[in-house]
N, C-alpha and C positions, 0 to 999 in steps of 0.2 A: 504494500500500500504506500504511496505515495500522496505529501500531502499538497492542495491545490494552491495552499497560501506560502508566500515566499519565507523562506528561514531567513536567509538573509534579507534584509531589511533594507529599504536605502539610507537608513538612520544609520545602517552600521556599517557603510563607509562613506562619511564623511569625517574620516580623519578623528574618529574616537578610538579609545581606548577599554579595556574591559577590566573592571575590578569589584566586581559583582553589582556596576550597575557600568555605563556608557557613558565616555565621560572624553572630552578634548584635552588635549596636549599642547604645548610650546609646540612643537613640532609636527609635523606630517608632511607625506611623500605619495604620491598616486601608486596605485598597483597595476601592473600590465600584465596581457595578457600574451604570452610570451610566445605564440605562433603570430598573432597581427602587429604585434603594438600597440593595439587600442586601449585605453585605461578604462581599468574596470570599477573604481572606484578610488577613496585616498586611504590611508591606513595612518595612525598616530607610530608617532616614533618617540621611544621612551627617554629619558636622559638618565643619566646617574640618581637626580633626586628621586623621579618619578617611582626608579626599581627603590630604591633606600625604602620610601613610602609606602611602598606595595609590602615587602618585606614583615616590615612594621605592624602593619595593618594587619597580615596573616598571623604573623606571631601572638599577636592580641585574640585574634578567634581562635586559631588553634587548640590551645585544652579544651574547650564548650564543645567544638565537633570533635576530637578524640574522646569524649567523654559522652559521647552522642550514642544511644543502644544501636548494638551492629545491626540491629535489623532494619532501622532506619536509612543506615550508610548504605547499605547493599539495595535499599531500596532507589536510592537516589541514582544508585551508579547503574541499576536496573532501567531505570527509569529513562536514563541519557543514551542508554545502547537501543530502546524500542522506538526514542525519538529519534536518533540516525538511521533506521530503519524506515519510518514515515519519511524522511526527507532524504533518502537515499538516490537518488534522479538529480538532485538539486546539488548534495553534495558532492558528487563524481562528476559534474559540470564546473565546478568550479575547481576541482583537482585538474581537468581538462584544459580548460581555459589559463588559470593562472602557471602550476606547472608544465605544462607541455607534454602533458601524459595522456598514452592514449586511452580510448575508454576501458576498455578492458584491463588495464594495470591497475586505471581508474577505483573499476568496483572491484576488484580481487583488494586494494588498498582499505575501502570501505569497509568490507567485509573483515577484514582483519581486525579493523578498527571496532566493529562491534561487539566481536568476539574479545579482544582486548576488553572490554567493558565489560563483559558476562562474567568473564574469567575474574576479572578482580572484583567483581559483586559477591563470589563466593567467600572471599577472603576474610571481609569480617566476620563471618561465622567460624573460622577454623581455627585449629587452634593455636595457639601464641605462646608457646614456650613448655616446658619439659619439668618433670619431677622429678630432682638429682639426688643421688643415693647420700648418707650423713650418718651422724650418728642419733642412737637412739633418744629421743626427748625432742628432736628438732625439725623442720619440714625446713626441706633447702630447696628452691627453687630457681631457674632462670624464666625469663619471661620477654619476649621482643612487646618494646613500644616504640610510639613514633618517633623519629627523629625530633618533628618541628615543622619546618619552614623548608620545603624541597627549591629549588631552582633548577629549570630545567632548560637547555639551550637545545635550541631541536633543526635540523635541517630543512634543505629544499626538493630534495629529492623523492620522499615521500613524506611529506609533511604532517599530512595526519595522524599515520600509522605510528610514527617514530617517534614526535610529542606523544601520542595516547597512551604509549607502551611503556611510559614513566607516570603520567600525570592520573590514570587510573588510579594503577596500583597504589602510588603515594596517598591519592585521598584516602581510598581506601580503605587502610591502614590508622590512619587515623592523623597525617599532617595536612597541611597547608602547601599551598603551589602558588609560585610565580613562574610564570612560562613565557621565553624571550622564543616566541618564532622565529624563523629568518625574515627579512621584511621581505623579498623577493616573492613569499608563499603568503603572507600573512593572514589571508584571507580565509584559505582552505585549511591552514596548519593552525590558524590560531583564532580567528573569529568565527569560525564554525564548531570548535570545541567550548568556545564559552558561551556561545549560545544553545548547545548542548545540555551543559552544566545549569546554566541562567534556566531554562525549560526544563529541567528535571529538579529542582526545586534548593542545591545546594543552596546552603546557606551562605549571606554578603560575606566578603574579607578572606575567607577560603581560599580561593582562587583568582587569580588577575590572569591576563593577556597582557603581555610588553612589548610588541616587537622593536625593536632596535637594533645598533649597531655593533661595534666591536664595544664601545666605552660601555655601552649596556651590560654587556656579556662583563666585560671586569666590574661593572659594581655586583650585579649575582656572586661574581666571586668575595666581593670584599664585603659586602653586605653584614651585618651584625647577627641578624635575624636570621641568615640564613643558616640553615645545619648541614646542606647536603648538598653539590652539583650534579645533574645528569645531564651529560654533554655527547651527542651525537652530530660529528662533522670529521672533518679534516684532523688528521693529524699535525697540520702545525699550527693550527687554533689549538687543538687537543693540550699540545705541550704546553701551552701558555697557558690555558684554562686550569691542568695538571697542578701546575706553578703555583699559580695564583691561590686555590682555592688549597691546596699543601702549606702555602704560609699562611692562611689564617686558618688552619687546624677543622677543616670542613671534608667529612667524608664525600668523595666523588670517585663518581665515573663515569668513565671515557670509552666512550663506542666511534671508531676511528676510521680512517681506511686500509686497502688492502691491497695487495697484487695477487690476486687469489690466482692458484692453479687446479684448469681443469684437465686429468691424465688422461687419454686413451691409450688401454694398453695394445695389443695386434690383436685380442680374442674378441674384442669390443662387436655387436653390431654396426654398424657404419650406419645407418639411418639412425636409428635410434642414439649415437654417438654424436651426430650431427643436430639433431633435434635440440639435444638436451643441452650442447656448445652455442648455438642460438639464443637459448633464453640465456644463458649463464652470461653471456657476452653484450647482446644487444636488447636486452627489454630494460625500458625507457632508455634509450640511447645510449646503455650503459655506463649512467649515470645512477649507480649502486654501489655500494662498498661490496658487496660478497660479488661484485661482477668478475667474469673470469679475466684477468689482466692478461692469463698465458692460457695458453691450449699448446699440453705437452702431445704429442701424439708417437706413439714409437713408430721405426722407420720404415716397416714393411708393410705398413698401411699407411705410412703418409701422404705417398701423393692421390690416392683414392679419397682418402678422407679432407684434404686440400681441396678438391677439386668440386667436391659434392657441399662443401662449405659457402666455397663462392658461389658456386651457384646460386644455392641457399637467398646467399647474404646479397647479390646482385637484383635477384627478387623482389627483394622485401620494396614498398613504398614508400616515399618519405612525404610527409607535409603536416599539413595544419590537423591535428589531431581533432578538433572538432567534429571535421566533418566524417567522421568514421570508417572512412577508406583507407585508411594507412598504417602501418605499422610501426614506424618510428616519428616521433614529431620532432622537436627545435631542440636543441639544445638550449640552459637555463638563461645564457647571454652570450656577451659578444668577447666576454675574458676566456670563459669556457674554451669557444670553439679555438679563443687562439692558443689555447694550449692544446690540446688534441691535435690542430694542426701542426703545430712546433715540433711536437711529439714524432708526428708521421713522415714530416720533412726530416728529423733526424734518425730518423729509423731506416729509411730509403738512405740518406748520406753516409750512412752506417754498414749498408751493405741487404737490408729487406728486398723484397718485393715486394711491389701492391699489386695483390691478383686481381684484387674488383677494388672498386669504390676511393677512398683517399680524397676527393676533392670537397667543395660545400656550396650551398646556394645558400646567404644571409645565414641564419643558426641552422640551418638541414645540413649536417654533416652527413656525408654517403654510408651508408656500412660498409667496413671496411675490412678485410684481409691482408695480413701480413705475413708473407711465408718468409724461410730462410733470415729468420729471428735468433743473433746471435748470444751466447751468454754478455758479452761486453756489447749490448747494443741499448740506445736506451729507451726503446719500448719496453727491452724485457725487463726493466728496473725498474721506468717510473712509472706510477700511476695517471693513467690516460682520462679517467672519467667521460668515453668518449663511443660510439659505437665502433670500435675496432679492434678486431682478433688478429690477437699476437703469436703465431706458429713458432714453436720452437722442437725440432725434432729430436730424440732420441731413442739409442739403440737397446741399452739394457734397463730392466727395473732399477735397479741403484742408482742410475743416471737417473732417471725420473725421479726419484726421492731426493740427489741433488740436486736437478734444477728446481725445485719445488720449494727448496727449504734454503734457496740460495736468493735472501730478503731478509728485511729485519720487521715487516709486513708478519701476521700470523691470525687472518681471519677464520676465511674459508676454503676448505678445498675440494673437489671430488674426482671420483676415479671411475672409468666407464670399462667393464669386464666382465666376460662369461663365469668368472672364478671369484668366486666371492671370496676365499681364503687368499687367492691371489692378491686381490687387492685389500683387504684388508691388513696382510702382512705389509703391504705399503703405506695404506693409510696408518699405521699404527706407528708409523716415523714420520709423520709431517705434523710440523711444528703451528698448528692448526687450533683453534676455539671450537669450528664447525668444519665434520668432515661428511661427507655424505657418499656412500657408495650407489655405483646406477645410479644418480639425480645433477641433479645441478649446484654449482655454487649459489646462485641465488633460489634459499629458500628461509620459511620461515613457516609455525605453527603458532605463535604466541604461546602457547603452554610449553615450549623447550627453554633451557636458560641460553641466551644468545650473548654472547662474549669472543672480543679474539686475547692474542697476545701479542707482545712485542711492540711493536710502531704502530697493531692497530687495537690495542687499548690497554687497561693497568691490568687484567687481568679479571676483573669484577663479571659479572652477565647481568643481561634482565632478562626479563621472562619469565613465566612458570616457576616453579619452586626457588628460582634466583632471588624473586622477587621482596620474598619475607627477608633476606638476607640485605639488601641493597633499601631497601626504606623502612626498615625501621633499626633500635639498635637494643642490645642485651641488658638485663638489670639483673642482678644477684641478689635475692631475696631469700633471708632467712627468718624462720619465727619459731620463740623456744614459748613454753608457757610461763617463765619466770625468766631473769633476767642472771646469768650466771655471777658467781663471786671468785672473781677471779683473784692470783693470789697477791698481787705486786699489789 
């Protein structure tokens, strides 16, 4: 069901802000829509005071809703996942329009996103903490509660899904959220969750919308009020975000990027090996962190499986993802494409080939194939965030577990093979968060805990059972019936 009256509002973009009411800023920026240029509306831009104030604000309501009966909280969070369901048409038009996604990434995004919401509506009812063994006379207890005040910096690439997958859960549990969308998304990543939240009846000061900029993102970190960062982006924000929120003694984590490899070994199906190198590589322009950055393929099926690639990938359509004819739309700007192109020009200077695609029309970058991908070339290093498959061949297993693990990258990986033990003994050396055998790099269930290592994050996960561990934190309680006499 779909409902007839607009979610968004024209009230909610003209350059307001959200903090459990709608409200103008010092600042605002139009939103565009990133296959026309057309502005789709304006979005407020936060300052350093604005987050200080949001912070504040939260910290102040906080204990009244962690002290709120769970059945309430799971109601409220119930509440906000059957309203994105009524307004499901409306929401995936604006992930369309603002991101550059096509519809289909669209609603599988959506859909994640509601299930993100079910999944932590169970969570208040479950239980919080363990009965730890003592001695006799005494009940010893640990017990998870909230943090506080969550801060959470969330991407453009899937904007909703990736905010919701912290901002859920946090409420949840029983904190408070301030959410800096990227401003690029802000519409789809961050004024369609507070209006979410606003319609499912949470209570004022709980939760804000911030979008801003970089100076945004450092006061979340310096912020008083806050207790926690979740930060999904880039790893050289990451580090600085790391930094930041490490010198003022605030639990965080960092969901980063990756140079993910996806292996095909010789025993691979070739269709089905090519299917799955597809989405790993090009869905939303390959602009994912678990996108495949390399496709290992060993030698005696290389050039068949090269070949059935480009095909593939010369195929596909590019343009304005609105109109639902295409398969890839825009890349997010015009900094983007010029590093994917940098990337592909030095990749070719480097010794590659481009079997298909390589060129761009405005942000439509071609999908792209790259064969004869060398260790020292530097596609196979840097991250491209760009629709283009990185071919690197080799001859034995071991090889493939060095080229794999030869990054300081450690997201996702996967391995495509008739022998499940085969590759499993592989997988079981790649220095990986998420490994998936037969499937793709890019995948996700929301109920898994999703974390990498290395350059692409501290180690931490969200998701699924992650989740109790990353928002909220342990308390050591003991109770005797008397008060011992001790002897000093």
């Amino acid at each position: 069901m779909t409902s007839s009256i607009p979610f968004i509002k024209p009230e909610h973009l003209k350059g307001v802000a959200f903090d459990g009411g709608w409200k103008s800023l010092s600042k605002a920026q139009d939103s565009v829509e990133t296959a026309t240029g057309k502005t789709l509306g304006q979005i407020a831009m936060a300052t350093a005071q604005d987050i200080v104030g949001a912070a504040a604000t939260a910290r102040k309501a906080q204990p009244a809703w962690a002290a709120t009966p769970y059945e309430q909280r799971a109601e409220i969070l119930r509440n906000a996942a059957r309203i994105a369901e009524n307004n499901r048409d409306e929401i995936v038009d604006w992930i369309v329009r603002e991101s550059g996604s096509i519809a289909p990434k669209a609603g599988f995004e959506v859909a994640l996103t509601i299930k993100a919401l079910y999944e932590a509506s169970a969570m208040p009812s479950q239980a919080a903490g363990q009965v730890l063994p003592t001695q006799q006379g005494r009940l010893n207890l640990a017990r998870r509660r909230a943090i506080g005040v969550v801060g959470v910096i969330s991407p453009f690439n899937f904007p909703l899904y990736l905010a919701m997958r912290a901002v859920a859960p946090a409420i949840a549990v029983g904190n408070g959220v301030v959410l800096k969308p990227d401003p690029r998304t802000a519409i789809c990543g961050g004024h369609v969750i507070a209006r979410l939240f606003e319609e499912a009846g949470l209570p004022a000061g709980i939760f804000s919308v911030l979008p801003g900029d970089g100076a945004a993102g450092a006061a979340l970190c310096d912020a008083p009020d806050i207790g926690m960062i979740q930060f999904t982006g880039s790893t050289t924000a990451g580090r600085k975000v790391g930094e930041a929120a490490g010198r003022n003694l605030k639990k965080v984590s960092l969901e980063l990027g990756g140079k993910n490899s996806f292996i095909v070994l010789d025993d691979a199906d070739l269709d089905l090996a090519v299917k799955n190198a597809v989405w790993s590589t090009y869905l939303h322009q390959g602009q994912i962190c678990m996108s495949a950055g390399r496709i290992l393929v060993q030698s005696g099926i290389a050039k068949e499986f090269i070949r059935k690639l480009a095909e593939h990938a010369s195929a596909m359509p590019s343009g304005d993802p609105a109109s639902g004819q295409v398969a890839l739309g825009p890349l997010i700007n015009q900094a983007q494409l010029d590093h994917a192109a940098r990337i592909v020009d030095a990749a070719v200077a480097g010794g590659a080939e481009v079997v298909t695609g390589g060129g761009h029309d405005g942000l439509y970058f071609q999908p792209t194939v790259l064969a004869g991908v060398s260790r020292d070339n530097p596609a196979f290093h840097e991250e491209i965030f760009g629709p283009v498959a990185v071919v690197t061949v080799f001859d034995k297993d071991e090889d493939a577990i060095a080229l794999a693990n030869d990054t300081d990258y450690g997201l996702s990986g996967a391995i495509v093979s008739r022998s499940i033990g085969r590759a499993l003994a592989i997988g079981e050396r790649l220095n990986v968060g998420l490994l998936h055998i037969n499937d793709a790099t890019v995948n996700d269930e929301v109920i898994n805990p999703f974390g990498g290592v290395g350059a692409s994050g501290n180690g931490t996960s969200i998701g699924g059972p992650a989740n109790w561990e990353e928002f909220t934190q342990w308390q050591w309680v003991t109770i005797k019936a008397d008060a011992p006499a001790y002897p000093l």
